[in-house]
MARLUMTI-280323 format. One line per field, with one value per residue (C-alpha): x, y, z; residue in one letter. Coordinates in steps of 0.05 Angstrom, whole numbers. Example, Ala and Ser with C-alpha at 12.3 -4.5 7.8 and 13.67 -1.06 7.14 Angstrom:
2
px [246, 273];
py [-90, -21];
pz [156, 143];
r [A, S];
//
This chain:
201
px [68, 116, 101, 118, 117, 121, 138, 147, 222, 217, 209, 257, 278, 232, 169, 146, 151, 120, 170, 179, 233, 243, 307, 337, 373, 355, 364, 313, 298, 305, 228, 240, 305, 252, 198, 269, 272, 204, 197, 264, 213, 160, 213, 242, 175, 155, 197, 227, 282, 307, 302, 305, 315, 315, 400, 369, 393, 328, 309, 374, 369, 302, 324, 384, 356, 299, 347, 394, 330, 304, 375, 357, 405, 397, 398, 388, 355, 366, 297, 263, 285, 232, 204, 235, 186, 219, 212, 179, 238, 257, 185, 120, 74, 53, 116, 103, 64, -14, -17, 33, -7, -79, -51, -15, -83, -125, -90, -17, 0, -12, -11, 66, 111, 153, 216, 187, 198, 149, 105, 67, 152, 159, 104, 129, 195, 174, 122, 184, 228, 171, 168, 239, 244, 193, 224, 288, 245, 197, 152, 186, 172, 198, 208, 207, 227, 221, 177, 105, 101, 134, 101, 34, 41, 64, 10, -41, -8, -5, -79, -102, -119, -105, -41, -76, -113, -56, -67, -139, -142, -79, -76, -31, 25, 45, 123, 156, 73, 85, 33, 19, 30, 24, 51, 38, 62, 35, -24, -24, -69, -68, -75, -78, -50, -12, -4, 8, 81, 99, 96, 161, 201];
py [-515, -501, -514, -459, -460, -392, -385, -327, -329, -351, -311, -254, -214, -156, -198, -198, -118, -106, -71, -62, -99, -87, -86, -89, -157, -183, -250, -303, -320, -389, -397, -380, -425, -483, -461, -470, -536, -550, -521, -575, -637, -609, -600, -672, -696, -641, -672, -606, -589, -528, -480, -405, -343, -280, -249, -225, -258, -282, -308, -361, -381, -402, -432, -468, -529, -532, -547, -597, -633, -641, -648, -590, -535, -470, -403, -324, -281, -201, -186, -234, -183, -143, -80, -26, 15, 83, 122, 60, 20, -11, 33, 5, 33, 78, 109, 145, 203, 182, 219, 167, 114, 136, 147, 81, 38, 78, 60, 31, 45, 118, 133, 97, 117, 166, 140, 72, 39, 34, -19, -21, -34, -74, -119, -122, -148, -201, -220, -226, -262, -314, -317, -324, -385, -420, -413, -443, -503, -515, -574, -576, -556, -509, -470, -401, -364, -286, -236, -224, -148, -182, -234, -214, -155, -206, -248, -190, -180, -240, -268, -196, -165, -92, -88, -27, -95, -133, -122, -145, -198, -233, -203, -258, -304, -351, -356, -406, -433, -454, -426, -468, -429, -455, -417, -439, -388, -318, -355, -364, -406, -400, -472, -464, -408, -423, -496, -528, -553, -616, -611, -591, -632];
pz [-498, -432, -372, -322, -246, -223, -148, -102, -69, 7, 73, 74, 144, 122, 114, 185, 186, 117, 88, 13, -10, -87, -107, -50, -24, 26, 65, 84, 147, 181, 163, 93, 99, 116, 54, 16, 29, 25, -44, -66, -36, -85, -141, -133, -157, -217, -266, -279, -336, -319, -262, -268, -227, -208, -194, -124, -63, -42, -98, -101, -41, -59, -130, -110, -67, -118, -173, -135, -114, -191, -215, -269, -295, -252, -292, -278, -317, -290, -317, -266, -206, -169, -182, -160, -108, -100, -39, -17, -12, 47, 93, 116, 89, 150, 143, 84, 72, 70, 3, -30, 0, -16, -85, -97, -63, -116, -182, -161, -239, -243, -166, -168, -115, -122, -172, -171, -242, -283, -279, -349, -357, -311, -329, -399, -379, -339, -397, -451, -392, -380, -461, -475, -424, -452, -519, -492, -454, -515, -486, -421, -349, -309, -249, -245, -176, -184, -135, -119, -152, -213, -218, -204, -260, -301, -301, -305, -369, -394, -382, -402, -335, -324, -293, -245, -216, -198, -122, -124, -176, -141, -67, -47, -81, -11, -15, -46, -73, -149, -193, -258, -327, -393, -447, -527, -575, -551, -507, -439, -389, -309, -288, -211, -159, -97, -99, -28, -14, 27, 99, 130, 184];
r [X, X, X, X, X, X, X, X, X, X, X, X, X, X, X, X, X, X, X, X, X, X, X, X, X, X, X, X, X, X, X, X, X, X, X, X, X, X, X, X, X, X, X, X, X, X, X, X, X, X, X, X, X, X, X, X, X, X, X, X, X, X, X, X, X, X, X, X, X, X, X, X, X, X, X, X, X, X, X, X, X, X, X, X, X, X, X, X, X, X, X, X, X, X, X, X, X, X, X, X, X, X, X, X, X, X, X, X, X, X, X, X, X, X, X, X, X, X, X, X, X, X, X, X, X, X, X, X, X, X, X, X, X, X, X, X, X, X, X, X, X, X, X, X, X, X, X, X, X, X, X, X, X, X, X, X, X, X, X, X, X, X, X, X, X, X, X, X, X, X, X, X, X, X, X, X, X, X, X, X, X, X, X, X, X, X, X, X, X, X, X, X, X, X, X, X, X, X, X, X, X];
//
């Protein structure tokens, strides 16, 4: 059995306007800079062996302090980056036509934005990512820092949710929140969602 801890990258500069980030990098903000730091208190305590990440910029800047607090190796794996959303990328979502929207809030699978990848796909990389790592880390613990689509399709998948739900069944993953994973062979159990980090300065 592995332990993972599956965290959403920090506060980025598109947060506060809800724009869709995806694939594109973006930088954290000074608040995300402090989640940063408060997700390295948590790690210095999770007895961690190994950090891993997503190759986004967002993502490592999340990572990084993380893994010099717990003194684990850091890696990147390029199938931990976000989903890419298509015309979506980089818009609120009242800046899109309310056809794309009404279609993506009814079934986000089959009412995708426009040239968004595929996110049966893209659930299905993240699932052999998570698998793979936990391979490498057989009986260890880790921390995972990726992106809330990804992640959230991910887990659908994994705990044998219907990815279409991912929205509803987890509506939020709070940045830089570990979420408890245990994978053993091809099962896997959610231990907890969103676990609070230590109080920053």
């Amino acid at each position: 059995m592995t332990r993972l801890f599956l965290a959403r990258h920090a506060e980025t500069t598109w947060h506060a306007e809800n724009r869709y980030a995806g694939t594109s990098d973006i930088d954290l903000t000074p608040a995300g800079r402090d989640q940063a730091r408060r997700l390295a208190a948590w790690a210095a305590d999770a007895r961690l062996d190994a950090v891993w990440t997503s190759p986004l910029r967002r993502a490592q800047a999340s990572a990084a302090p993380a893994a010099e607090a717990a003194g684990a190796p850091l890696f990147t794996d390029p199938e931990l980056a976000e989903v890419h959303f298509g015309i979506a990328e980089g818009h609120r979502l009242d800046e899109l036509p309310p056809a794309v929207v009404e279609a993506f809030r009814a079934d986000p699978v089959a009412g995708a934005f426009p040239g968004a990848e595929d996110f049966g796909r893209a659930a299905a990389r993240g699932v052999a990512a998570l698998r793979r790592i936990a391979h490498r880390h057989e009986d260890g613990r880790v921390l995972v820092v990726a992106h809330s689509t990804l992640l959230r399709l991910t887990l659908c998948e994994l705990l044998g949710i219907a990815v279409a739900r991912y929205r509803t069944v987890f509506p939020q993953l709070v940045n830089c929140a570990p979420s408890e994973l245990d994978l053993t062979g091809e099962v896997a159990g959610l231990r907890s969602l969103n676990l609070p980090l230590p109080p920053g300065p």
